[in-house]
N, C-alpha and C positions, 0 to 999 in steps of 0.2 A: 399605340397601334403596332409601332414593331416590337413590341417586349410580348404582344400575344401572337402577331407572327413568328418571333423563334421558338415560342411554346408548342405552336401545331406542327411546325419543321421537328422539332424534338420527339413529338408525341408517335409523330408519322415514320421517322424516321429506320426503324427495326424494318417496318414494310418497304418500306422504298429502296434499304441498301442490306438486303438478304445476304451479299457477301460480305459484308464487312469487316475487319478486324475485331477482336471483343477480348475484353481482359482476361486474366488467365480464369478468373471466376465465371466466366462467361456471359459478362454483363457487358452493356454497350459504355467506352469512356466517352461519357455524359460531357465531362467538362471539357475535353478537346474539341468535341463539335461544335458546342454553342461558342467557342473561343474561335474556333472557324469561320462557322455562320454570322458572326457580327462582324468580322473583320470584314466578310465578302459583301454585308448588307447594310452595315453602319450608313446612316445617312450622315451626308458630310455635313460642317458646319456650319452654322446660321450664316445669313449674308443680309446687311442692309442694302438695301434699292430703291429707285422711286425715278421717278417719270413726273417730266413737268411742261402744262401746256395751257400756256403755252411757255418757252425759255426765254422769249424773249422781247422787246415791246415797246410800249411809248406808255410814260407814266401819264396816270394813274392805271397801274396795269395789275387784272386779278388772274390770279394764275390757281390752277387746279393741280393739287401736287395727288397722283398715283402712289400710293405705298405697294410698290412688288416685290418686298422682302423675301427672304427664306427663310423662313421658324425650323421644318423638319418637325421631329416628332421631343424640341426642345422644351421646356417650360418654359413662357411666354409670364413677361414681368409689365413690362410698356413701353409705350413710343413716347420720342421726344426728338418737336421739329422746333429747329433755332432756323428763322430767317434773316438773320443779319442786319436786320435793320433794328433793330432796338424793341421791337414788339416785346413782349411775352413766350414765351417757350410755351410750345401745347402740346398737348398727348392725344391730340385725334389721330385716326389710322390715316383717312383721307382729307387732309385739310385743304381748304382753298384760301388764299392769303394775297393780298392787293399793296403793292408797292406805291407808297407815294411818288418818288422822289427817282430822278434817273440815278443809275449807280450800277457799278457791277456786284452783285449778292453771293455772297458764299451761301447758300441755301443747305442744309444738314439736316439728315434724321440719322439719329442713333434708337436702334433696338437693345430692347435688356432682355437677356433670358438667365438662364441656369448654368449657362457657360462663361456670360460674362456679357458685355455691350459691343455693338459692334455699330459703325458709322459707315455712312455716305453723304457723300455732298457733291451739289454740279452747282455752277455759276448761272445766276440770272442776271441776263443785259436788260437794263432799262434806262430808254434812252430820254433824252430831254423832252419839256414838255411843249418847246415850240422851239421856234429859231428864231436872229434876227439875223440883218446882213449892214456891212459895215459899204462906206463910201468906194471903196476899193471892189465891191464884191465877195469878199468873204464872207461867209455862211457859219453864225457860231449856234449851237445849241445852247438852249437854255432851259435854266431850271427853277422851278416853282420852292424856296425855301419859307415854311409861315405864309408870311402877306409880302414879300420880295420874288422879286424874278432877277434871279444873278442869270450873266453868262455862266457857263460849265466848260470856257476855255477862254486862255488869255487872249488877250488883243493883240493881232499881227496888221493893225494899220497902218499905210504910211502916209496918210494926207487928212489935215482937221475937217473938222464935219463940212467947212465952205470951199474947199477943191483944194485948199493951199498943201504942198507939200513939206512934210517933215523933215528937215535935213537928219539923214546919215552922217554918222560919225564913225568914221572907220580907225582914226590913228588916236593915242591917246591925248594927244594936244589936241585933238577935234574938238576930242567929249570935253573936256576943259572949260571950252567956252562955254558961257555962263548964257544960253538960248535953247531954243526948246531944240530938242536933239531924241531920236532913237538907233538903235541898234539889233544886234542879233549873239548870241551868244557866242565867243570863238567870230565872230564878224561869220557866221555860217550858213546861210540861207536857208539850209534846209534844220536845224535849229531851230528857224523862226516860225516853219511851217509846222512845228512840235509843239515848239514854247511860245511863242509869240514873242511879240519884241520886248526888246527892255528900254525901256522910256525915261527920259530924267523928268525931276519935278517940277521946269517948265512948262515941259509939255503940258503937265497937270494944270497947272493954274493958267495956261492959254483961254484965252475969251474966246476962241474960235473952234473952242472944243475938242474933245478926241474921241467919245464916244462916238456910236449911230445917234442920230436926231432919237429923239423918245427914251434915249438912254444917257447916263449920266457918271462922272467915278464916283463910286460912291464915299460919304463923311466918315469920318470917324463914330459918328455916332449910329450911323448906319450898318458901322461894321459890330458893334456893341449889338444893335440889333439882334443880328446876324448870330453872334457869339451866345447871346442868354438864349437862343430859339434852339440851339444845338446841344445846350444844356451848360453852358458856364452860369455860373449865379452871379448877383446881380453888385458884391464889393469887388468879384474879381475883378469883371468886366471896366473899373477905372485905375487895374494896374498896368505898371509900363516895364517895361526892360525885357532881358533874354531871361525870364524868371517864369514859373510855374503859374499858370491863371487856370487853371482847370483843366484837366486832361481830356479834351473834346477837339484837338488835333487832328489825331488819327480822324474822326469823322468825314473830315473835307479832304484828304489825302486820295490820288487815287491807290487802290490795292494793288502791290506787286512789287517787284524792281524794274521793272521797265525801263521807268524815267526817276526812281529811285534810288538810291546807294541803300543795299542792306543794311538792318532789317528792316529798313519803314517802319519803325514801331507803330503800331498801334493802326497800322489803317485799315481803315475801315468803309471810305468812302458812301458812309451811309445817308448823305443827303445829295450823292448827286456833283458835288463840286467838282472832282475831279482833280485838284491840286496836284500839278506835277513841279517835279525840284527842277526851276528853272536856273537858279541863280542869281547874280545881281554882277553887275558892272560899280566897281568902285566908283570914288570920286577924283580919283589918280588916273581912272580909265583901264583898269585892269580886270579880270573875268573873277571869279571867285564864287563857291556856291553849286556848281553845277551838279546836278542831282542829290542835293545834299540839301538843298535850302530852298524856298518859295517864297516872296515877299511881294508884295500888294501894295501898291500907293492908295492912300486914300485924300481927298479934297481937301484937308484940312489942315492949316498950318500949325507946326506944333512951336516954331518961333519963324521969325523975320528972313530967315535964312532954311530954313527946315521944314520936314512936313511928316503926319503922321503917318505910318504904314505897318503892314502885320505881314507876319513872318512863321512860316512854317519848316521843322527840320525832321531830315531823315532817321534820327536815335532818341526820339520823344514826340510826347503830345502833345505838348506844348502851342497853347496859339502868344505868338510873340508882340507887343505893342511896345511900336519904337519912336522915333522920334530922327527923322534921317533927314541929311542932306538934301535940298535939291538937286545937288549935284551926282547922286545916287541914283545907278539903273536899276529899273525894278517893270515889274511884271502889272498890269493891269488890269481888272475884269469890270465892266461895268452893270450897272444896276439900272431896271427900268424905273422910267419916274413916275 
């Protein structure tokens, strides 16, 4: 369309500008105008865009994505939409595309043409798929992973499911004592309203519970569950240490630095989890971890003194299986039963 618009400017042109300049030959310079006329007319360069609605929601949430690109008068090669969750990459103009899972989505379309690809992306909130509330009142969101419903934030309680209160442990001879004990990161209140408490592995095996009633920590084998459904396979899923079991970390990570120490490798928080690097309270009682590491007590004793827990860190994707102290503070999410 404009390569035969500069041709009718060109053609028209003798009539339109009767005074004009003209070679010594007395022909019109042809190539200065049309070198003119595109500078003045050029359409500017392709722009990806797109429009999404809705942005934002409660899973299972279908969202209608707008493609409002710019082409110009480019050649047009195709679209390609990545929605961050692990689907398929597609090449519809207008795709409409349904999040399982709460999470925040880096959502992207990239156009190809003859200049080259060009991106956009905007973030879709999708929020949990219900809530529960803990003995205290707290209100945690949660989320549908498989056939599991985890919390989508740690545990900031401080009294077992039957009224009893949790002693605080403020100095590091508190934490010491060998009974059930929590804390806050830094002893910082508002830490705890982020991270939730960090709890030792009494607390865990307390008969009087730490979850909400209808909720439970979950096992070790639970957390396997948890792990093969996000995509570890099924030899990693019975190895242990700060060692590589499949790079399906980043999934349960939330996206950013926020509550991360750069670069959060790999996250992606594609199911919702929300994992932030809370840290862990030694067995000494000292802080250590803070936006750097995420650790989860699970039910399960890993010896007579120990218990099993997973472990997420800021510089890999690693999901960690450990074998820790009771005397170790750690972060909790719990599982419906």
């Amino acid at each position: 369309m404009v390569k035969q618009f500069l041709a009718l400017i060109i053609l028209a042109y003798p009539l339109l500008c009767q005074e004009c300049d003209v070679v010594e030959d007395g022909s019109l310079n042809v190539v200065d105008i049309v070198q003119l006329i595109w500078i003045i007319i050029e359409d500017p360069p392709p722009e990806a865009s797109f429009t999404a609605n809705p942005n934002t929601g409660m899973a299972p949430l279908e969202i209608s994505f707008n493609n409002t690109s710019f082409l110009g008068a480019r050649e047009f090669y195709y679209y390609e939409w990545d929605f961050s969750d692990g689907s398929p990459i597609l090449g519809y103009e207008h795709p409409i595309h349904t999040y399982n899972y709460a999470g925040d989505y880096n959502a992207c379309l990239t156009i190809s043409t003859e200049m080259g690809d060009y991106s956009h992306c905007e973030i879709i909130s999708v929020s949990g798929t219900s809530t529960v509330v803990d003995i205290d009142g707290n209100i945690y969101n949660t989320v549908l992973i498989g056939n599991q419903e985890w919390m989508a934030e740690n545990l900031k309680v401080t009294h077992f499911q039957n009224g009893d209160p949790i002693d605080y442990a403020w100095t590091s001879n508190d934490w010491q004592v060998e009974q059930p004990s929590y804390c806050y990161f830094f002893n910082l209140e508002s830490n705890g309203e982020i991270y939730g408490g960090l709890y030792n592995g009494f607390v865990v095996n307390d008969d009087r519970e730490v979850c909400p009633e209808g909720w439970h920590v979950p096992s070790d084998e639970e957390f396997m569950f948890l792990e093969v459904e996000i995509g570890m396979d099924y030899n990693s899923v019975q190895m242990e240490g700060f060692i590589d079991r499949g790079d399906v970390g980043g999934k349960l990570k939330e996206i950013g630095i926020e509550h991360w120490e750069p670069p959060n490798e790999g996250a992606t928080n594609e199911y919702g989890f929300t994992a932030f690097g809370g840290g862990d309270r030694q067995s000494n009682g000292s802080f250590s971890g803070y936006n750097r590491a995420a650790y989860f007590f699970t039910s399960t004793p890993y010896s007579t003194n120990e218990i099993w827990t997973r472990g997420l860190g800021w510089s890999n994707v690693w999901v960690y299986r450990l074998g820790v102290p009771n005397a170790l503070g750690s972060s909790i999410r719990c599982l419906k039963d």
